[in-house]
Every structure is written in C-alpha cells, then in structure tokens.
C-alpha positions in Angstrom: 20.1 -11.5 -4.3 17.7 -10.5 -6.8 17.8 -6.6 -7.4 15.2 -4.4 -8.9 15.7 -0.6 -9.6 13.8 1.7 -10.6 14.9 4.3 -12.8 13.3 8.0 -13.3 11.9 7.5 -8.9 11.7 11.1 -8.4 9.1 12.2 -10.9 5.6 12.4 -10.2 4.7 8.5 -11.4 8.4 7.3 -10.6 7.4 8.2 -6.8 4.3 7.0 -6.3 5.9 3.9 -7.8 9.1 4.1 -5.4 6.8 4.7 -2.4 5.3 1.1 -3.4 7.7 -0.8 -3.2 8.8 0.1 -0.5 5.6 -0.3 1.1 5.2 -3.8 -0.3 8.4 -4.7 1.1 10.8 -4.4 -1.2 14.6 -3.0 -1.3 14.6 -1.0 -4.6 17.5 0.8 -5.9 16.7 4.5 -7.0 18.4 5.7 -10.5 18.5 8.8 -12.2 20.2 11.7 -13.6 19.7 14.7 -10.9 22.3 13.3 -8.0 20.3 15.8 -5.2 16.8 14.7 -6.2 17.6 11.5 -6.2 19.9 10.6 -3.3 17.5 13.0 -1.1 14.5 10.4 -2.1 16.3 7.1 -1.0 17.5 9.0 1.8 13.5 9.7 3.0 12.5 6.0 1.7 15.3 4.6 3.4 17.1 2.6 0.8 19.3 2.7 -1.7 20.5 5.5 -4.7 22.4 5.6 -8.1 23.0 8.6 -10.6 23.0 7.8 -13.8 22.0 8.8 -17.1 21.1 7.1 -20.2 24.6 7.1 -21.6 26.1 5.6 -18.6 23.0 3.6 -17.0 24.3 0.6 -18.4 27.6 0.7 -15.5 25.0 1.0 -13.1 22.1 -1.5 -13.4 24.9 -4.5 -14.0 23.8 -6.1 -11.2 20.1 -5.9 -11.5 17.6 -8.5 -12.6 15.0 -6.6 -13.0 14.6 -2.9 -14.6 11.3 -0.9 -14.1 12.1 2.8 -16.2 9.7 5.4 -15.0 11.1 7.8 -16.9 9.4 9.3 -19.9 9.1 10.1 -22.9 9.4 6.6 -23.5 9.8 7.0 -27.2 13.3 8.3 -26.3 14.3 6.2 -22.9 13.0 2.8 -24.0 15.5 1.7 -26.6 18.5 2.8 -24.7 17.4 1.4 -21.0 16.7 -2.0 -22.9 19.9 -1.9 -24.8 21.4 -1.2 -21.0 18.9 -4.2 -19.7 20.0 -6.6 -22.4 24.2 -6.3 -21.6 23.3 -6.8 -18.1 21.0 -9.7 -18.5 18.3 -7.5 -16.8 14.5 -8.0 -17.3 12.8 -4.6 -18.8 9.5 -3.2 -17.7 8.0 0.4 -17.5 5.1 2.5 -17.7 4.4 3.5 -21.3 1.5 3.8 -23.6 3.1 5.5 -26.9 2.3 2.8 -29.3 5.4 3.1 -31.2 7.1 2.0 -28.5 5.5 -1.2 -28.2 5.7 -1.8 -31.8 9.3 -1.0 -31.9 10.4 -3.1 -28.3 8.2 -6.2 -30.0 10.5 -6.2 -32.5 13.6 -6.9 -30.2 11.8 -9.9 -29.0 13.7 -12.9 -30.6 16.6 -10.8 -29.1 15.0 -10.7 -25.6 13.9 -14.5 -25.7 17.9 -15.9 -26.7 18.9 -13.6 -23.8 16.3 -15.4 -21.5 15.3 -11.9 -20.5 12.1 -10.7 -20.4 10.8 -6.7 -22.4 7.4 -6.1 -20.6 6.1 -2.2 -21.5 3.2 -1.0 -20.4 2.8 -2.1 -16.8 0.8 1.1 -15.3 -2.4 2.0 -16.4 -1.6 2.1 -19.6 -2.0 -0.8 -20.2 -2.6 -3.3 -18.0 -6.1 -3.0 -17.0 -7.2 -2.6 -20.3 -4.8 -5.5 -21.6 -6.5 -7.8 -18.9 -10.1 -7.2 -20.1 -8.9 -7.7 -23.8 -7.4 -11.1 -23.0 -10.5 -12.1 -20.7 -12.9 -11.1 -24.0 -10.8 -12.9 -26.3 -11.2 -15.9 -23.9 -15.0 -15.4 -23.6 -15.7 -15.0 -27.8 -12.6 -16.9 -29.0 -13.7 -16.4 -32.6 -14.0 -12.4 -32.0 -12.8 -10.3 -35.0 -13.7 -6.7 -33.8 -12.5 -5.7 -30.4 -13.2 -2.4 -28.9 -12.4 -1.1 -25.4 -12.4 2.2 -23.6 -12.2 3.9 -20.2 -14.4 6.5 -18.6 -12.3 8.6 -15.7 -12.4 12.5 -14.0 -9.7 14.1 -12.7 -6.4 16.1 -13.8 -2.9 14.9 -15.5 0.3 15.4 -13.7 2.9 17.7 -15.7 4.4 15.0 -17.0 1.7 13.0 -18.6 0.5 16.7 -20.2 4.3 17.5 -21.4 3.7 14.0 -22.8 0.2 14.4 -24.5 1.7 17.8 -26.0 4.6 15.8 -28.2 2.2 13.7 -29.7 0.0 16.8 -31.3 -0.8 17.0 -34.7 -0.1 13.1 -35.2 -3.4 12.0 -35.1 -4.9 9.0 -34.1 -4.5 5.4 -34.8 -6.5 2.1 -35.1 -5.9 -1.3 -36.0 -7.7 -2.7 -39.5 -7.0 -6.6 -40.8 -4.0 -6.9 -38.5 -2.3 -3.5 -39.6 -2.0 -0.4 -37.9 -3.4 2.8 -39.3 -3.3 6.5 -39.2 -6.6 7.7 -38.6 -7.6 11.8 -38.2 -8.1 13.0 -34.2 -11.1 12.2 -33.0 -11.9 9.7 -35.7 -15.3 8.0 -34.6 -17.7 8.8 -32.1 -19.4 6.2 -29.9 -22.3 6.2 -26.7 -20.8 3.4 -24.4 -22.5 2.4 -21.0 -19.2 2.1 -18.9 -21.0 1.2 -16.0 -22.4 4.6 -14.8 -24.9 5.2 -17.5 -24.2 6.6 -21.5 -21.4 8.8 -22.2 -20.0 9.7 -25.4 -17.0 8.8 -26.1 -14.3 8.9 -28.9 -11.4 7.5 -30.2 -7.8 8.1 -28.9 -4.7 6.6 -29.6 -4.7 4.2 -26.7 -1.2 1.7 -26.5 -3.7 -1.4 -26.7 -3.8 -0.5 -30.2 -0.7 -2.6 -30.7 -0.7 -4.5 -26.9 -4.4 -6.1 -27.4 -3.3 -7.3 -30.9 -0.3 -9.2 -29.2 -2.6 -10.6 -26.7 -5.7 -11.7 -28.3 -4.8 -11.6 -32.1 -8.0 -9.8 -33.0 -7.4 -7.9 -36.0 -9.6 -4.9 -35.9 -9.3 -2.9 -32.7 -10.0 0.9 -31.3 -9.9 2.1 -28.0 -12.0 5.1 -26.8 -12.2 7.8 -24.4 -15.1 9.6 -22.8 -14.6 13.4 -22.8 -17.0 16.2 -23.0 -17.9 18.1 -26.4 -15.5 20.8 -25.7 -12.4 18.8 -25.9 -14.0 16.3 -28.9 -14.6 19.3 -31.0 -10.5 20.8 -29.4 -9.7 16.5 -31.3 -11.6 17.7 -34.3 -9.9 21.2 -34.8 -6.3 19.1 -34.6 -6.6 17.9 -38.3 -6.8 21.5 -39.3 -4.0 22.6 -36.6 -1.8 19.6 -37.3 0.8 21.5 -39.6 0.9 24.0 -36.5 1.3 21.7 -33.3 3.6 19.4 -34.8 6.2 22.7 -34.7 9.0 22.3 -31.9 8.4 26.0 -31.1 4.6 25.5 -30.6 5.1 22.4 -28.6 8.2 24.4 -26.6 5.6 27.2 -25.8 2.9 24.8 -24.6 5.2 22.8 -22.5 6.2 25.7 -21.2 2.4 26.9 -20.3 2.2 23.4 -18.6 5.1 23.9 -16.1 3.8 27.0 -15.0 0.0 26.1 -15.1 -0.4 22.8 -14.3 -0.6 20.8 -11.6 0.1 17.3 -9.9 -3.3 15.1 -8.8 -3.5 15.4 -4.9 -3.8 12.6 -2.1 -7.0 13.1 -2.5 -8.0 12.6 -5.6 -6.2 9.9 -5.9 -7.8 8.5 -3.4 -11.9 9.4 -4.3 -11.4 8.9 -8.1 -12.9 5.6 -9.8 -12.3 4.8 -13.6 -14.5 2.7 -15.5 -13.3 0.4 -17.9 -15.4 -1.1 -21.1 -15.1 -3.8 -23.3 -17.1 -4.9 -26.0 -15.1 -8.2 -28.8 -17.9 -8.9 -31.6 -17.6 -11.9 -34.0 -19.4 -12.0 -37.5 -22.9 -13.1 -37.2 -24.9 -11.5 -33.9 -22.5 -12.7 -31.4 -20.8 -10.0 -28.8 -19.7 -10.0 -25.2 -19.0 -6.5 -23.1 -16.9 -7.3 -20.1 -16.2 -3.9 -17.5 -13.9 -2.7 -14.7 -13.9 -0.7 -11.9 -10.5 0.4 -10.4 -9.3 3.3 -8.6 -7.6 6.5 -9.9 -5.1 5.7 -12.9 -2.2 7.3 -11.4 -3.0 5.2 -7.9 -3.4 1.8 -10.1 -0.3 2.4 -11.8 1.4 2.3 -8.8 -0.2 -0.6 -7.8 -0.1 -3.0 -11.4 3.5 -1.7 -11.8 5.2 -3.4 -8.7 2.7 -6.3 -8.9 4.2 -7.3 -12.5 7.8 -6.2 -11.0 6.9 -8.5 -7.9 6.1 -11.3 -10.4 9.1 -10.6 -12.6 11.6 -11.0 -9.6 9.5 -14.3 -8.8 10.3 -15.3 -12.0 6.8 -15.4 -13.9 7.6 -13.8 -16.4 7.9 -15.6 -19.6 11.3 -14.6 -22.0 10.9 -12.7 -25.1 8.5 -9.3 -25.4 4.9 -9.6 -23.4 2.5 -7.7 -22.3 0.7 -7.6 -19.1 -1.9 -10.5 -19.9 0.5 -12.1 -22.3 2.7 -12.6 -19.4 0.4 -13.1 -16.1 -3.1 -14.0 -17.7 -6.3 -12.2 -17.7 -6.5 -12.2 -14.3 -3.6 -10.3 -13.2 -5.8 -6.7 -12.6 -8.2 -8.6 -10.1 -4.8 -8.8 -7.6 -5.2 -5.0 -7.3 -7.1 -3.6 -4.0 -10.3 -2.4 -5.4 -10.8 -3.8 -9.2 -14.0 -5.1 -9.8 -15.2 -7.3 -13.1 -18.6 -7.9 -14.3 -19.5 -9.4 -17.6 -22.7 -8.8 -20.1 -23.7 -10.9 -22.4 -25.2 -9.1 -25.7 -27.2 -9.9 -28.8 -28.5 -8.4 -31.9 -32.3 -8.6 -30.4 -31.1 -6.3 -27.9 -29.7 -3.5 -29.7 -33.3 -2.3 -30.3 -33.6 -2.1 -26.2 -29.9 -0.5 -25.7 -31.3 2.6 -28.4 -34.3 2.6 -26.8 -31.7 3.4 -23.4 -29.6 5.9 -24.9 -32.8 8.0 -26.1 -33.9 8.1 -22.6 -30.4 9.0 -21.2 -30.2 11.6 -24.2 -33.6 12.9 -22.8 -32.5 12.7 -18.8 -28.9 14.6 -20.0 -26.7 11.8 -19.3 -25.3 12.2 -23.1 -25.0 15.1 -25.3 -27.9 16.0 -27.5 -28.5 13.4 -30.5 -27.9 16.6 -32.8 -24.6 17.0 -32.0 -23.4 13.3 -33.5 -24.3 14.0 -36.7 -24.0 10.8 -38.1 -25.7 8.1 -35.8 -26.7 4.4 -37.2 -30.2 3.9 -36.7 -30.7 1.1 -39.0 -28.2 -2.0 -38.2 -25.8 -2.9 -36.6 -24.0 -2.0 -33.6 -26.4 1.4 -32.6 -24.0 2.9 -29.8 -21.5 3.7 -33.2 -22.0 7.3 -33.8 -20.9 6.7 -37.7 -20.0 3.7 -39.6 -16.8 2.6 -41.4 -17.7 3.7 -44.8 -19.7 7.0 -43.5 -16.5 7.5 -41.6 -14.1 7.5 -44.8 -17.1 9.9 -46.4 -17.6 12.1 -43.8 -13.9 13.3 -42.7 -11.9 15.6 -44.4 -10.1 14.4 -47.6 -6.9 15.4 -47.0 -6.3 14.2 -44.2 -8.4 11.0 -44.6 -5.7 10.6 -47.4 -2.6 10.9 -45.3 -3.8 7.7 -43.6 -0.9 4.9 -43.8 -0.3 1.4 -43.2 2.5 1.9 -40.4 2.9 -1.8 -39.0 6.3 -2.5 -41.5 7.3 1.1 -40.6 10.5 2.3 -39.7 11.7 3.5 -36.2 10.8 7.2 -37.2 6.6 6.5 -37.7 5.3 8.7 -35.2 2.2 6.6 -34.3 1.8 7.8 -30.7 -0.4 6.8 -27.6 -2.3 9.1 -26.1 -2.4 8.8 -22.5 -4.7 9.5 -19.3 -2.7 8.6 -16.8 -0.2 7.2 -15.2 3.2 7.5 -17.1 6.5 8.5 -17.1 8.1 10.7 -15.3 11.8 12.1 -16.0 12.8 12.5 -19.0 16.4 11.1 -19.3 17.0 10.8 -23.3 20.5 12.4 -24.3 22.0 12.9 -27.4 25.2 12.5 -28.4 25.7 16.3 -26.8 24.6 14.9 -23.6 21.7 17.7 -24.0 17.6 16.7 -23.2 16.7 15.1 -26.7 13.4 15.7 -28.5 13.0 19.2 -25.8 14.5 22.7 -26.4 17.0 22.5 -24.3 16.0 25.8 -23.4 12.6 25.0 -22.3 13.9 22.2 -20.4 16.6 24.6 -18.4 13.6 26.9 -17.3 11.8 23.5 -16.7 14.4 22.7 -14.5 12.8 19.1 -13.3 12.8 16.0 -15.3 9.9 15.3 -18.2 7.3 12.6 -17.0 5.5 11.4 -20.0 1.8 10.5 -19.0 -0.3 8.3 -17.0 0.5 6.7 -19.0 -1.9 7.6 -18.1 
C-alpha cells in the first residue's frame, strides 16, 4: 500500500495541509518531534502518528513512498529529510521557497534519478502557481529571453512564515542574469504592473522561482516581484544600510521573539475572502511580449490545496525521477486543477506601450499607484515603461558598496545564503538538530520560550 506522511502536521501550514488530505480522502501518517502535539492531531484527524526527529526520521518513514516535509526552515530540514527519503526509496516533496534550497536539492538530482525517486520542492504557493504561469509563457513565446512574474495579495503571515522572513534579513535580494544567479541590494528595482485589479507598484523580492522558473523554462534572465505599499519598499531600502545589523543572531533572536508574542495566525476567514493575483510578463528581443495572469484564493488556502494535489499525483506515480519542479513535473496546467484558479492571457506589443503609460498616468491621477515623484527613476523614452529604472540606471543609481557585494552564486557552495522571501504558505516546525540534538540555526533559548515548532513561510 502506498504510504504518504507528512512530516512537521502540527504547525500552522503542516495542518492545513494534514486537514487536506484527509479531506481528499487520504490515510496520511503524521510525523514529528513533539510526541503530545502530534499524536493529539491524528487522534482529532483520525488517522495515524509517528515521533520523530530529524536524526532518527529516517527509522520511521521506511515504509513510505512518498514524503511531503512541512516543516521549516527548509534550509536546515531539506537535506536531512531527503537523505532519510533517499535510504528509504521515498519520493521528496514540501513547501519551500528559500532559493538555496532548490539550488542545493537540484544538485542531488542525478542521485534522485538512479534511485528512481523523485525531489519535488516547492509544492505550496511558493511555487507552484507561479511555476505554472512561467512554464505556460515559455510555451506561448518559446524564444523568450526575459521573464518576469509577480503576485499582488492582502492579508497577514502566520508566525512561522514571519520567523522565516526574519532569517533571511540583511541578505538581500536575488535575480537571475545570463543563466547565473545574482546578489542584488533589497528592493532592487521598482515596477507598475497591472495584476489584474488595476496599477500597483511593485518591487522585487527574492521569490524561489528565481531558480524554479530557470529549471522549467530555461529563460535566462528572470525577477519576480511583489506589490507592497511605500512604507515597507522604503523598510526594503533601509535593509542595505541595516544589513550588517539584522544579519546578527541576537537581532534576529529578539525579533523572533517580538513575532511569538505579537503575531498572529491568518483566520478561517481570511482564508477564505482573500484573492491573490498573479502576473506574468516573458519578452523576447525585438517587440515581442506575452503577459499571462492568475487568480487564486489566499496563499496559505492554495498551499494546502497544490500541495496534496502534486502528493496525490506522486502516489499515482506522475511524477517523473530526478529533481522537478511543479510544472517540470505535471505541465503548465497543473494550477487550473485547483477550486478557484482562473487564467487569462494578453497579448502585448511595442505600439502599445505608449497606451499602457498613457493608463498608468491616469491610475497615478485616480490614486491607484503612488505619486510618479516617488519612483524617481521612471523610463519614459523606450522600452518596457511599467520599469521604474533600467538595468544600467539601476547599477548607477544604488549604493556602491553594496552594489559591489553583488556575486555570481550559481557554482556556490552549500553556505551561499541566497534566500527566498516568502508570502505565504510555508513551513511550519522547525525540526533541524545538531549534533547536540539542540534547534539549529535558533537560540536555543529563544526557541525554549518559543516553546512550538518554527514554520518557515507561506512559503508563502
């Protein structure tokens, strides 16, 4: 009988993806550390439970065929749960978006495909619907050399996905340029994007399809971006001047520690009202471009969804050996199986940028965008006009110092720190040890007064 289980259940993600499966039908087996958390969930879900940690997971999956971890950070659960997946001859799938993890798990790929197992990250939001509308651009421009996506969504992080966001502070952003990844400064370049519900600014963020939407599509220059309000752009902007600060294990101990105590979980009900809009532009040289968009519902309520649909196909055996990604593995298409995802498609030329300028005046005019003055470097000539700033004005316009600490990182070792960040719909317990069998990467200290297992994002 073919098994899955489902590792990190009790966190805020790792429930809502539990609750799933069992709604869809299936008989998962719950996993983690914290023997009363767990065993009381499988108890209320009616099925079955295993405690385990990370150094002795690996006695406990052996007869699984398929693994879904939704515990987070991933940067420290990954490698271990797919070094556990791969003696047990177990398929591997969870819920990141830290790009280093994909970059580090697609390098155990040969290793995965003579095992005839299959390493599938990023099944929740991050990054599957984004993944999907990458692949279905690609397929629509097949000679596209720029890709850009983004997402537009309201609504607050869980714990876990802010404890998440708070490790990667003071790192930065990241891009890919000519097929390489690269360090770029927080909030790097500033777009207006139509997501469907009129211009917003946006900017970019270091969004797991960084690395995923190369594997898919083999577009070589990608960024992803994120609409947020001025406030928090200009909080992105004040990071390259904070960096030396936030990247301090006491700093991020004390702001972990303000998130346990300040914030909260999304509710029922936001879940259930939210919609997030999706956007896709791939360009190719000349005047050619195609924008593709989606509509789905909240990210932590889609990750639930996505991550049991790629766990349903897994079991099916759909899955293809070797390291995938969402549309690598199930096509374009896959998102469109979720309740509630919508896809339209534009098609865009050069003639009409003059039109889409002409659009984001009048929005800028009607206060659907921030004031023109405060992007101070938009394109009016050429061009793509919803870019804020250009490549080269980019490289002029940012500070030196830091635009000089930006590295090629794709040949990097295990230890480059370039990290996703996320929106929604991650991990959820954080289940890394070290060798101590104490919470690595956390103050142990900070993780006692925690006293609940780290989930690292929705996600997202």
């Amino acid at each position: 009988m073919s098994e899955l289980v489902i590792y990190g259940s009790y966190g805020y993600t790792g429930s809502l993806v539990a609750e799933k499966a069992v709604d869809r039908g299936l008989d998962p087996i719950l996993v983690g550390r914290d023997a009363e958390k767990v065993t009381a969930q499988a108890d209320e879900l009616g099925v079955r439970a295993r405690v385990a940690s990370l150094d002795t997971v690996a006695d406990r999956i052996d007869d699984a065929h398929t693994v879904l971890n939704c515990a987070g950070p991933f940067s420290e659960t990954a490698e271990p749960m797919v070094d556990a997946c791969l003696d047990a001859g177990a398929n591997y799938l969870d819920i990141t978006g830290e790009i280093q993890v994909f970059e580090r798990l697609k390098r155990r790929g040969p290793e995965a495909e003579e095992a005839g197992v299959t390493i599938l990250p990023g099944v929740g939001f991050d990054v599957v619907p984004t993944d999907c509308l990458a692949a279905h651009l690609a397929e629509r421009l097949p000679e596209a050399t720029h890709l850009s996506l983004g997402f537009d969504t309201s609504g607050s992080l869980s714990t876990g996905t802010l404890k998440t966001a708070i490790e990667g502070l003071g790192e930065g952003g990241a891009i890919r340029e000519d097929g390489n990844l690269h360090h770029v400064p927080s909030g790097w370049k500033t777009r207006e994007i139509d997501f469907g519900r009129g211009w917003r600014t946006a900017v970019t963020i270091p969004w797991g399809d960084v690395s995923t939407a190369y594997t898919t599509t083999g577009i070589p220059n990608i960024e992803v971006y994120a609409a947020f309000p001025e406030s928090t752009r200009r909080t992105m902007e004040a990071q390259r001047y904070l960096a030396p600060l936030l990247e301090t294990k006491p700093a991020k101990r004390l702001l972990k520690r303000l998130a346990d105590r300040y914030a909260g979980n999304p509710s029922a009900e936001e879940r259930a009202d939210a919609t997030v809009y999706v956007w896709g532009e791939a360009a190719a040289d000349g005047d050619e471009r195609v924008v593709s968009r989606l509509r789905t519902p909240h990210a932590y309520a889609l990750t639930a969804e996505t991550a049991i649909l790629c766990a349903e196909k897994t079991l099916a055996g759909d899955a293809p050996p070797g390291y995938q990604t969402p549309a690598s593995a199930f096509g374009p298409d896959l998102i469109l199986a979720v309740p509630g995802v919508e896809r339209t498609d534009d098609d865009v030329r050069a003639s009409d940028e003059a039109e889409e300028s002409e659009n984001v005046d009048k929005a800028e005019e009607l206060g659907n965008v921030d004031e023109a003055e405060e992007s101070e470097n938009v394109d009016e000539a050429e061009g793509d006009v919803s870019e804020i700033e250009s490549d080269d004005e980019t490289a002029e316009g940012v500070d030196d110092e830091v635009i000089e600490k930006r590295e090629v990182v794709e040949e990097a070792d295990d230890d480059a720190a370039v990290t996703g960040e996320s929106d929604a719909a991650d991990e959820e317990e954080s289940d890394a040890t070290d060798e101590n069998g104490e919470t690595s990467g956390v103050d142990a200290e900070a993780d006692s007064e925690a006293n609940s297992d780290d989930e690292a994002r929705p996600d997202e």
